[in-house]
C-alpha positions in Angstrom: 54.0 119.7 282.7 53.0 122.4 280.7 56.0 124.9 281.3 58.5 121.2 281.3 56.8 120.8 277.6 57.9 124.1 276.3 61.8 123.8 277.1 62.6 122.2 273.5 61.6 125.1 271.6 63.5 127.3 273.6 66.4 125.7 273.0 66.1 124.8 269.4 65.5 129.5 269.6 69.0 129.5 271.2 70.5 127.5 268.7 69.4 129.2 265.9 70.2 132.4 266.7 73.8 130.8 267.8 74.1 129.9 264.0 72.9 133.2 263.1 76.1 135.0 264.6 79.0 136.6 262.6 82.4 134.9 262.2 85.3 137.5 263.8 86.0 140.4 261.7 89.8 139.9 260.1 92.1 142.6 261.0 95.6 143.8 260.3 98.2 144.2 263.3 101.0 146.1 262.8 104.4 146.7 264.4 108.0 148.1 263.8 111.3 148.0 265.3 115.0 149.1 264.2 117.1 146.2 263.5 119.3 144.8 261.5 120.3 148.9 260.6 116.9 149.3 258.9 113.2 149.5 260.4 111.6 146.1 260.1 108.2 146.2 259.7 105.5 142.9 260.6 101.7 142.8 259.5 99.7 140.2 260.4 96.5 139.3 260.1 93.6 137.9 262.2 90.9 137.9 264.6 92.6 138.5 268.0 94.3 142.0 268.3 95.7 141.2 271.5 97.1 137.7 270.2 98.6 138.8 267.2 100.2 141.6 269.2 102.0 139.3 271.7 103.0 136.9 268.4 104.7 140.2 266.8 106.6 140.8 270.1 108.0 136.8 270.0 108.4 137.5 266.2 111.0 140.4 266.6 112.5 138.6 269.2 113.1 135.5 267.0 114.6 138.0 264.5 116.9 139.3 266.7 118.4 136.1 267.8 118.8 135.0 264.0 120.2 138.0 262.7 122.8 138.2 265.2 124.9 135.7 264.1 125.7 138.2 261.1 126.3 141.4 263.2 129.5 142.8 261.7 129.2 145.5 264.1 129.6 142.6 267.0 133.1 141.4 267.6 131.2 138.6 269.3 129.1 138.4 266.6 129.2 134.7 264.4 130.7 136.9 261.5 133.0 138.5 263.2 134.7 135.8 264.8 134.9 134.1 261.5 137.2 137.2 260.2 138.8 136.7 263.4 140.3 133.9 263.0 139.0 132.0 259.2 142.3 133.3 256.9 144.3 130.3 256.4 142.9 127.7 258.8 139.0 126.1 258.7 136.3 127.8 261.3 133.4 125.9 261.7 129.9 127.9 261.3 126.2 127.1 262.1 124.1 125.5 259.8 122.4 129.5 259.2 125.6 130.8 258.6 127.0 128.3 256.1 122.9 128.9 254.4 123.6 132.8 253.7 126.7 131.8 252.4 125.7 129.4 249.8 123.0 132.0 248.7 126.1 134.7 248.6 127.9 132.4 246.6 125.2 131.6 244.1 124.1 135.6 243.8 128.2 136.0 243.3 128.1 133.2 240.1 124.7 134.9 239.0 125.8 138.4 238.8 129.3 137.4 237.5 130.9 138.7 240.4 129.6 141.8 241.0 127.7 140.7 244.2 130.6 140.0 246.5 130.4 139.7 250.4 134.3 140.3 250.4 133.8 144.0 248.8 134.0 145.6 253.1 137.1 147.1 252.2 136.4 148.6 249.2 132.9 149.8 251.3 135.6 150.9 254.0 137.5 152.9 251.8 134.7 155.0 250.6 133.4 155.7 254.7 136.0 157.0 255.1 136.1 159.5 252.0 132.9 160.6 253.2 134.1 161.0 257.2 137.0 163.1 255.8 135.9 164.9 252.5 138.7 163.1 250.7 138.9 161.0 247.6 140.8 158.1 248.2 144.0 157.6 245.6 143.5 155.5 243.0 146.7 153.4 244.7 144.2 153.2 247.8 141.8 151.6 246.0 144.2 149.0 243.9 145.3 148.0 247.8 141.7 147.5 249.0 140.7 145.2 245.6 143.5 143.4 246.3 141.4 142.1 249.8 138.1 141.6 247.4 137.6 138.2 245.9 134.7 135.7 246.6 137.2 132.7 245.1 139.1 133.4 247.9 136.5 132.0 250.3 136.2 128.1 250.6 133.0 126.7 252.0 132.4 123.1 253.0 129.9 121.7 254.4 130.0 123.8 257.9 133.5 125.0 257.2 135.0 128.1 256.0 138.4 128.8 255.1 140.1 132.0 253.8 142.3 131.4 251.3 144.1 134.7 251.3 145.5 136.7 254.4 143.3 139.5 255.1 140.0 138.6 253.3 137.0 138.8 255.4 133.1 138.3 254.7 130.0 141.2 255.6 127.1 138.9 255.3 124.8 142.2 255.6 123.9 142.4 251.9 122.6 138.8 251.8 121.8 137.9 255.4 118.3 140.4 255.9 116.7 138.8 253.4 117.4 135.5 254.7 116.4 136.3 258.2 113.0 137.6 256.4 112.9 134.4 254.5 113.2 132.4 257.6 110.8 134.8 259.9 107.8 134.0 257.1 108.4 130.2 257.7 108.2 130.4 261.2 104.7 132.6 261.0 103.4 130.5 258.6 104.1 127.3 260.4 102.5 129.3 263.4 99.3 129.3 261.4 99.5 133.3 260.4 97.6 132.6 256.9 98.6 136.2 255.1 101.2 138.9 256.4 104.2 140.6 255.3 107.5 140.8 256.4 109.7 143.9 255.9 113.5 144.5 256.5 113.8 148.0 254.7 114.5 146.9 251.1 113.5 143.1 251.4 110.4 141.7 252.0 107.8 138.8 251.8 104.3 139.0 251.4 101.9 136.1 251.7 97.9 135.4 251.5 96.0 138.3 251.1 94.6 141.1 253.1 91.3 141.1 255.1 89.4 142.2 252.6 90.5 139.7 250.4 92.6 142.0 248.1 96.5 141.2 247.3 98.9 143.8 249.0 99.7 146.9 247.1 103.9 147.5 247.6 105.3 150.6 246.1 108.6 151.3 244.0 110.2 154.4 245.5 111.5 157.5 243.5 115.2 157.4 244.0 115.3 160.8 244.4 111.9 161.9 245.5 111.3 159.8 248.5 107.7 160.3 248.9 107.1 160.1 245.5 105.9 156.2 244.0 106.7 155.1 240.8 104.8 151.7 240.3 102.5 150.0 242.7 103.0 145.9 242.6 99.9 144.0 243.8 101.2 140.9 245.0 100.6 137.6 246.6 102.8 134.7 248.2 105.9 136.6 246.2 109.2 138.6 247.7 110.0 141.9 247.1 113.6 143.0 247.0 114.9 146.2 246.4 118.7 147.7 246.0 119.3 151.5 245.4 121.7 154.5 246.0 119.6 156.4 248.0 119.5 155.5 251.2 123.7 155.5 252.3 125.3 158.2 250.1 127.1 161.1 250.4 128.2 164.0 248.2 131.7 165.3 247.2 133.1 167.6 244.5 129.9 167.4 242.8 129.8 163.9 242.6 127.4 161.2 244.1 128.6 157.9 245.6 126.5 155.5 247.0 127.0 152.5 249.3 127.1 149.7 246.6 130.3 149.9 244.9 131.7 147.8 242.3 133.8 145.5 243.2 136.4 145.4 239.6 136.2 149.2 239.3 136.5 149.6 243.4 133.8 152.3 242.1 130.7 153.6 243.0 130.2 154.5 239.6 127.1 152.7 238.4 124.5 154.4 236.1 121.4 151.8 237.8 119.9 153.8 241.0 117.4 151.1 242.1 117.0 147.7 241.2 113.7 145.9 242.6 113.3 142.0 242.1 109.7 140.8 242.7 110.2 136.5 243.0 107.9 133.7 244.3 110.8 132.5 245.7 113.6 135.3 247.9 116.1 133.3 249.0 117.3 132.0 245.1 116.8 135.8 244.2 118.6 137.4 247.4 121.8 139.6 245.9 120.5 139.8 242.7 119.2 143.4 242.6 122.9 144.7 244.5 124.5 142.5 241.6 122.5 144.2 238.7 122.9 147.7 240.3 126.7 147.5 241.0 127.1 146.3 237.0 125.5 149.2 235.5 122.3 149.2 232.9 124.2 147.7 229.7 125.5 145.0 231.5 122.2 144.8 233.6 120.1 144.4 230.7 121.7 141.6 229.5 121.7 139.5 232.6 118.1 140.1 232.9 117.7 138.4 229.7 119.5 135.6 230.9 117.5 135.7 234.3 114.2 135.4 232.6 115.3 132.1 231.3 116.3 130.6 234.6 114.5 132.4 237.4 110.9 131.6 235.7 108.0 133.8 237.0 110.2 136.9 238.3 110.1 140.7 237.4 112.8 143.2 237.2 112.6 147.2 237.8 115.5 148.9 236.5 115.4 152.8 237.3 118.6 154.7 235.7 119.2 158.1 236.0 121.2 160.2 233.0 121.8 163.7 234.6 118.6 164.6 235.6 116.6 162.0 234.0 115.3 159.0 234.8 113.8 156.0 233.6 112.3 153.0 234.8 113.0 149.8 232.5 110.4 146.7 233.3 111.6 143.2 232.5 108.4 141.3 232.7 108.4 137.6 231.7 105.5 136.0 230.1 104.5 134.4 233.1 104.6 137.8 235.0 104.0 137.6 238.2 104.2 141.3 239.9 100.9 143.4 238.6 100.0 146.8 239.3 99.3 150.3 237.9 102.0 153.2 236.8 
């Protein structure tokens, strides 16, 4: 009876030392892959390593299957058959592709037509003066203009129509940071509570780290890649990022970059990186290619304009004159983006 009596206080030990124990220490997970020409990067955070592991592998894998649909490289790609077959009769396109563009063709109104998914010849053109150390004529590049023209492009409902022979859409400018946009959702709504999401220059970040800190994204030196200009601590916001200095090449002495204006049929901008910092990517997406294509006079007026309707976002202008360069912050009252120089 006397050893029977005793069993209560053991357990009521037990329990309390149950309630005594630690919660699981909150880690980071990490993991990369090249897609989408670019290396995507996915944090998440947690308690299980071996769980959040597995959910980065279905993660990539639910990137993949979304941003295939915009493959230009693909002929089978969504995309391509679109430019296949869209000039002159309607092709019906899935509710994603018909998404990406209705955010091309509000970053084309918002940038006044200097973000333009129709520019691929222009982008063509200028390849192939870098495969063959050529200029190309400045009749070559009236021809390719003539194919560039986001009017000609009809979208309604699910259905696209060319309006002019020859015209054709690359989606790639717009469609990563949709497919980063939509790969948050679907972490979020998998319970992931903080994480980032990074396709090369566009990314979200949301919650905060394990320490309870915001996460600390850097501004790149356009011309000293290891070298950070401004460090943005952020939280729940998109960063996204456009500049010269990834896809370029060199000829005569001059610099041409990727991003090429679509009136001029240039890549003759003064603007080297444009970063956008938003609570919100996808009404955002384009902008920063827009601004950088336009050059910093024209730039700087838009972005006085942008304050005004795209409340809460920041703008990083970095121009270069020769050898100089300078980094012009648009910060609205109700900044968003903090950090340290």
């Amino acid at each position: 009876m006397k050893r029977a009596g005793r069993l209560p206080a053991v357990l009521f030990i037990l329990i309390l030392l149950a309630g005594c124990s630690r919660a699981p220490k909150e880690i980071e997970v990490i993991r990369s892959q090249e897609m989408m020409s670019t290396n995507v990067t996915i944090t998440l955070t947690g308690t299980d390593e071996t769980k959040l592991g597995g959910l980065a592998d279905e993660t990539f894998a639910f990137m993949r299957g979304l941003s295939s649909k915009f493959n230009i490289y693909d002929p089978a790609s969504e995309v391509s058959r679109l430019n296949a077959g869209g000039s002159g009769k309607p092709v019906r396109v899935s509710p994603e592709f018909a998404e990406v563009l209705r955010a091309a063709a509000a970053a084309n109104q918002n940038t006044d037509g200097y973000f333009d998914v129709t520019v691929r010849p222009l982008v063509l053109l200028w390849k192939e003066a870098k495969r063959t150390g050529t200029l190309p004529t400045e009749e070559q590049i009236q021809k390719a203009r003539s194919l560039v023209g986001f009017a000609n492009v009809s979208l309604l409902g699910d259905t696209v129509t060319f309006r002019k022979p020859g015209i054709s859409v690359d989606l790639g400018g717009i469609a990563k940071g949709y497919v980063v946009h939509r790969t948050a959702e679907y972490l979020k709504q998998l319970g992931v509570k903080a994480g980032i999401v990074d396709a090369g220059g566009d990314l979200f970040a949301w919650g905060k780290k394990p320490d309870g800190s915001k996460w600390r994204i850097g501004i790149q030196h356009p011309r000293e890649g290891k070298t950070v200009l401004k460090v943005l601590e952020i939280e729940d916001r998109a960063v996204l990022t456009s500049g010269d200095y990834e896809r370029y090449f060199i000829l005569n002495g001059g610099r041409y970059s990727h991003i090429v204006n679509p009136f001029s049929g240039m890549p003759d901008s003064d603007v080297v990186s444009v970063t956008v910092v938003s609570p919100s990517l996808m009404s955002v997406d384009g902008l920063s290619a827009g601004l950088l294509a336009m050059g910093s006079a024209r730039a700087a007026e838009k972005i006085a304009l942008f304050r005004k309707t795209f409340p809460g976002t920041d703008f990083f202008l970095i121009r270069m004159d020769g050898d100089s360069l300078t980094m012009e912050k648009f910060l609205p009252t109700s900044s968003v983006a903090h950090g340290r120089p």
